[in-house]
C-alpha positions in Angstrom: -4.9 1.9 6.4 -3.7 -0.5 3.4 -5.9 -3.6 3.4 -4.6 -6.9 4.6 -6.1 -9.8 2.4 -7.8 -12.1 5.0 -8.1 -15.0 2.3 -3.9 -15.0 3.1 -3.6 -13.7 6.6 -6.8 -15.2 7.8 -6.3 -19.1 7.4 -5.8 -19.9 11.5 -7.7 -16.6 12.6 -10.9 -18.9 14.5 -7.7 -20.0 16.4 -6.4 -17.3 18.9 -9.6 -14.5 18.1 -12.6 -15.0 19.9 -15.0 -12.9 21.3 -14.7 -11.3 24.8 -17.6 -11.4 26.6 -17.5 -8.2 28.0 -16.6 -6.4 24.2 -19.7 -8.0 23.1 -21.9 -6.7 26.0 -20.6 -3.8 25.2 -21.1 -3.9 21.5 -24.9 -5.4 22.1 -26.0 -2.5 24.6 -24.5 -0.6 21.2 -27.7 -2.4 19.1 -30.1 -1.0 21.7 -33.7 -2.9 20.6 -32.4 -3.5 16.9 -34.1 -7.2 15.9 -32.5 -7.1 12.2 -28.9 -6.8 11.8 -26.4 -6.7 9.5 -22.5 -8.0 10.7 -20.4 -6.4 8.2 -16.7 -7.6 7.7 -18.0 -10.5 9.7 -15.5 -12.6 9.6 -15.4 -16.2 11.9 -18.7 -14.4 13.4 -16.8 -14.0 16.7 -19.3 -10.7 18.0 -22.5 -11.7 16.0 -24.7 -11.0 18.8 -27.3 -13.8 19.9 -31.0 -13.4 20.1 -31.3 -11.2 17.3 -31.7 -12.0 13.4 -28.5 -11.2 12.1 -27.0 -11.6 8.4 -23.5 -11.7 7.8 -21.7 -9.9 4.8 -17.6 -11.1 4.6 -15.6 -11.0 1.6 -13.1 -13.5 2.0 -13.9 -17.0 1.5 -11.4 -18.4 4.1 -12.9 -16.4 6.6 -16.3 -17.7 5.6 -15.4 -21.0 5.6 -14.2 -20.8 9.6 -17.3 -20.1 10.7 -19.0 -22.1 12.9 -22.4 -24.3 11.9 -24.9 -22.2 13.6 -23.8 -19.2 12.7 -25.5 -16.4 10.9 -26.7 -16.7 7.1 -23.8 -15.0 5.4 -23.2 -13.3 2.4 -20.1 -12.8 0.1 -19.6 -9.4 -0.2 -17.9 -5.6 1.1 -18.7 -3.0 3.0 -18.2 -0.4 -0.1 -21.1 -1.7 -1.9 -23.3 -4.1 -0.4 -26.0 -6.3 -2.0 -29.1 -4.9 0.0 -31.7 -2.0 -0.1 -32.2 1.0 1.4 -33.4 0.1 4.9 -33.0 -3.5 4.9 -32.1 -3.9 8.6 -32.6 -2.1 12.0 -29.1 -1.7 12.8 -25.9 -2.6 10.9 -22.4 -3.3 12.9 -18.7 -3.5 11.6 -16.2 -5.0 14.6 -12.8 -4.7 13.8 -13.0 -4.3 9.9 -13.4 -0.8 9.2 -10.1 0.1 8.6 -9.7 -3.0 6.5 -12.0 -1.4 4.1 -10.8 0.3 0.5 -12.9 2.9 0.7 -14.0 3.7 4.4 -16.3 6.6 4.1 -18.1 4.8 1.2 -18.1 1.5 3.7 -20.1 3.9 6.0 -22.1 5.4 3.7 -23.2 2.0 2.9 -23.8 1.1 6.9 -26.0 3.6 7.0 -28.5 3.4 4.0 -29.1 -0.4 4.6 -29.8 0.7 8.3 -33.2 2.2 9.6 -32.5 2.7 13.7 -28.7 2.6 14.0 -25.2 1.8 12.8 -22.8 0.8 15.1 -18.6 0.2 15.0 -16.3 -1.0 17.5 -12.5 0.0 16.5 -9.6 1.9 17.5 -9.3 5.8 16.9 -6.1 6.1 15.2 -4.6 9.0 16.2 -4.2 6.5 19.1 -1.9 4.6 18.5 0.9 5.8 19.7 -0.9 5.0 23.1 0.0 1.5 23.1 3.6 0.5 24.1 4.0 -1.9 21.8 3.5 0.7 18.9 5.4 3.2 20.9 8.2 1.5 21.8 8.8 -1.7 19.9 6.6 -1.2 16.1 7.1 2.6 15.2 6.7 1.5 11.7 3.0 1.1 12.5 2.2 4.8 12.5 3.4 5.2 9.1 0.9 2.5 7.7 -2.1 5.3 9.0 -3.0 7.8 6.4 -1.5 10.8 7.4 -5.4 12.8 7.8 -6.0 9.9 10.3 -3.1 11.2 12.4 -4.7 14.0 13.6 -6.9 13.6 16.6 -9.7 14.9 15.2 -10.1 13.4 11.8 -11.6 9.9 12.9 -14.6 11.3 14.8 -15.3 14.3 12.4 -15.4 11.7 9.4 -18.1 9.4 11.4 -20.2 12.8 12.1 -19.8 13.6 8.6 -20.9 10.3 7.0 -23.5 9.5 10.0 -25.0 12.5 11.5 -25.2 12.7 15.6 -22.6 9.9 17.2 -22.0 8.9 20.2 -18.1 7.5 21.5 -17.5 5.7 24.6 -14.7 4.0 25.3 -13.7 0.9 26.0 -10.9 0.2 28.4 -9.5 -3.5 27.6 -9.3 -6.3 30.0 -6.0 -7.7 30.6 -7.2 -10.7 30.3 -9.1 -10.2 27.0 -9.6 -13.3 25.6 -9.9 -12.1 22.0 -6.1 -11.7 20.4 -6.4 -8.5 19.0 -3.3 -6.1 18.7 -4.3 -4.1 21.6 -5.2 -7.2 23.9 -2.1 -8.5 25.1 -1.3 -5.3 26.9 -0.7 -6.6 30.4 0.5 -10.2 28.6 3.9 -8.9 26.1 4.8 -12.6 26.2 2.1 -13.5 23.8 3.7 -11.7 21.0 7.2 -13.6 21.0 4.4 -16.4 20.2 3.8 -16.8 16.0 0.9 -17.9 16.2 -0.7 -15.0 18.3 0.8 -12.6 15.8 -0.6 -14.8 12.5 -4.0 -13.6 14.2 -3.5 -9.9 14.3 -3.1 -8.1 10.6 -1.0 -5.0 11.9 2.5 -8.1 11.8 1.3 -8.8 8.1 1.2 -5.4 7.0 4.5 -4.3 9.1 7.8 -5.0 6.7 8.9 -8.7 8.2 12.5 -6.5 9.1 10.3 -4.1 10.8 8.5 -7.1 13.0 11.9 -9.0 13.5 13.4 -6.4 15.0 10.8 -5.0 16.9 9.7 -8.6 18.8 13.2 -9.3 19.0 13.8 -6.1 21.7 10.6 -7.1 23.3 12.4 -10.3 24.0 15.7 -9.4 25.1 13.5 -6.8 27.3 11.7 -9.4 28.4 14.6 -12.0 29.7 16.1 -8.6 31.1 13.1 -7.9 33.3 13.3 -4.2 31.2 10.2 -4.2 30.4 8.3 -4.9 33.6 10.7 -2.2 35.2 9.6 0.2 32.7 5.6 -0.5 33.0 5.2 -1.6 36.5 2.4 1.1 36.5 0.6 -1.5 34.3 1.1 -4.8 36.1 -1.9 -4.3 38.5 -4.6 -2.7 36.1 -7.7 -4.4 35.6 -8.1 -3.0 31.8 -6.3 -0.3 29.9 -7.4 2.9 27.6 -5.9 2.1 24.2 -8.1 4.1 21.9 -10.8 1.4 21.8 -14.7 2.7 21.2 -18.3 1.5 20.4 -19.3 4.2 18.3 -23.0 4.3 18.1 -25.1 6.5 15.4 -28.2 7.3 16.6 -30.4 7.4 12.5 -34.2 8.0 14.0 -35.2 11.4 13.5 -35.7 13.4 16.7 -39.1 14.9 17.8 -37.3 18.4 16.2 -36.6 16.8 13.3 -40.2 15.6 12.7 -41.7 18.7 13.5 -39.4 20.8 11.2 -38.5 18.6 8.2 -35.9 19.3 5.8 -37.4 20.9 2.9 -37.1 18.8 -0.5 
């Protein structure tokens, strides 16, 4: 997807994102044993997981200058060439800021030559998009902001195996009451986006056309005073979390017992 400059998006971003806790247990099972890690496209530091020596790389200095005093030693940087050697760090992690990237595969590459153990991403496939009603119903436009490769089921996954080797996917449904205000987490909550400064958080309403936004938050309102909406998604109103093409996708960079015993020749 087209980048979305956080130093002009991002100025009130510590303000409705935060870190769910049960995103970031699920992201810190992803860092296994890793004691060195690297947060790229850190951000605020929302997921920089605690008890571990972590080192954040963000490019924007807005972003930067939200974080909070304790937070990890950060670096001005990106994720296409960052300022470390080979091997720096156990494990290196991207939340939410891959597909920010100008140059994603060379943002992975990079992941996974400053990492020794294992590299590990939580985002959204997107092929799945079109899972989310909001998308669906409401912000069609969306789909036209992916790259038309990335359409295709398959593309996402087959570029991480590419670029990383062996990976492992496992989804992660989101709680409907997820406190960080990502574009997938106010599923079960449609109010929150009639709210401006929910949608200032979340880059998809600063990439979308503003005609495109109007008009797509102004039907979820009238379906909203019409009680349309609920009608339509009543399956929804009782779930606990929801499928929307969330994963922690973890790549696994220690050489197997096979490998060792039958090296790849020079």
């Amino acid at each position: 997807m087209e980048a979305a400059s956080y130093d002009r998006i991002g100025r009130n971003y510590s303000v409705t994102r935060r870190a769910d806790p049960r995103l970031a247990s699920a992201i810190s099972e992803g860092l296994g044993n890793a004691v060195t890690v690297v947060n790229v496209g850190a951000g605020a530091g929302a997921y920089e997981p605690a008890g571990r020596e972590v080192t954040a790389v963000e490019p924007s200095e807005v972003m930067i200058a939200q974080r909070s005093a304790g937070s990890a030693r950060v670096v001005r940087g990106r994720a296409e060439a960052l300022p470390f050697a080979d091997d720096s760090f156990d494990a290196a992690m991207a939340v939410l800021s891959d597909h920010h990237w100008n140059d994603r595969r060379r943002g992975l590459e990079e992941l996974k030559r400053v990492a020794r153990e294992r590299v590990v991403l939580f985002n959204a496939n997107p092929a799945e998009a079109e899972l989310f009603w909001l998308t669906r119903e409401y912000l069609p436009e969306f789909v036209e902001l992916i790259p038309e490769r990335y359409r295709h089921e398959e593309t996402w996954e087959m570029e991480l195996r590419d670029v990383l080797g062996t990976v492992t996917l496992l989804p992660v449904p989101i709680p409907h009451d997820c406190w960080d205000g990502f574009y997938g987490a106010f599923w079960r909550r449609p109010e929150a986006y009639l709210q401006r400064q929910v949608r200032d958080g979340i880059s998809v309403f600063a990439r979308l056309s503003s005609e495109a936004v109007r008009r797509g938050i102004e039907a979820l309102r009238v379906d909203l005073d019409s009680g349309e909406w609920r009608e339509r998604h009543a399956d929804l109103l009782d779930l606990p979390a929801l499928h929307l093409g969330y994963y922690v996708v973890i790549a696994d960079l220690t050489p197997s017992a096979d490998d060792e015993q039958h090296p790849r020749p020079l």
